[in-house]
N, C-alpha and C positions, 0 to 999 in steps of 0.2 A: 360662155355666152354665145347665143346662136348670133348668125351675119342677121338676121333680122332685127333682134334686140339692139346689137352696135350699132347698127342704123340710125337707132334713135335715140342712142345715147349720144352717139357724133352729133346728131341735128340739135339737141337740148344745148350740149356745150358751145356749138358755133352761134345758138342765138344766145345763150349767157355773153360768150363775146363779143358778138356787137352792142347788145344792151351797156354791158361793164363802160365797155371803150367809147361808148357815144352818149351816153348820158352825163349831165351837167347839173341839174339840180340834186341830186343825191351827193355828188361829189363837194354842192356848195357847204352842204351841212358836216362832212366826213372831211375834207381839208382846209374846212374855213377860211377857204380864198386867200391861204399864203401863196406866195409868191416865191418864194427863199426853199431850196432842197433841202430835206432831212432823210438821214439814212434812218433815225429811230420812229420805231410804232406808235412812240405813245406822245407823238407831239403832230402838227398840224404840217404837212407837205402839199407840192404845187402837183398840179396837174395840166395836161395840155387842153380837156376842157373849158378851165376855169380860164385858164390863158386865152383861150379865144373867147370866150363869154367878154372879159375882160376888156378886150383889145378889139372887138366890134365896134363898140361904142365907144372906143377913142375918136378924138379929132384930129388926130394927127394920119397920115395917109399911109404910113410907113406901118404903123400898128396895126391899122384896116390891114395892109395887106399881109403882114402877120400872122393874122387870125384869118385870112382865109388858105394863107397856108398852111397851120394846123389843123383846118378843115380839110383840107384835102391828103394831108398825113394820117389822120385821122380812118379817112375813107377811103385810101389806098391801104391802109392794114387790116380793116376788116376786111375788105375784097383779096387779098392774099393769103389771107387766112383763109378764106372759102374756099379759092383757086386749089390751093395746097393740099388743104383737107379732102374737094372732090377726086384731085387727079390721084390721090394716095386710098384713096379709101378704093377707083374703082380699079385699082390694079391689083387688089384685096379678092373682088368679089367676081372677078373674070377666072 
């Protein structure tokens, strides 16, 4: 594959994962807002989405703030994933 191609296959995958990692309605229909961890495939597992979806609209203060700190784990892993990925790719193409 030329460094031109990789280019864009890296950029495809790093917007697959922000999409993956930050969407909430897909995830309501695919783990059906359990709350409880499962290692197997074929049953309904939690998510740190749904967990904050969940825990926004609590009324307790402790939940709120919760859910905006899996907001902000959230948005600290895609940005390190980006970081990671720029500073690795450009010492590839130097």
């Amino acid at each position: 594959m030329s460094p031109l191609g990789s280019a864009g296959v890296l950029t495809g995958i790093l917007l697959a994962l922000a999409r993956v990692s930050g969407e909430t309605a897909p995830l309501l229909f695919t783990s059906l807002g359990n709350q409880n961890w499962s290692f197997s495939l074929d049953k309904p597992m939690a998510s740190l989405p749904i967990a904050i979806y969940q825990y926004a609209g609590a009324s307790y203060d402790d939940w709120v703030r919760l859910a905006w700190t899996g907001a902000l784990l959230v948005t600290l892993g895609v940005l390190s994933i980006n970081i990671i990925v720029r500073f690795g790719f450009r010492s590839k193409q130097s």
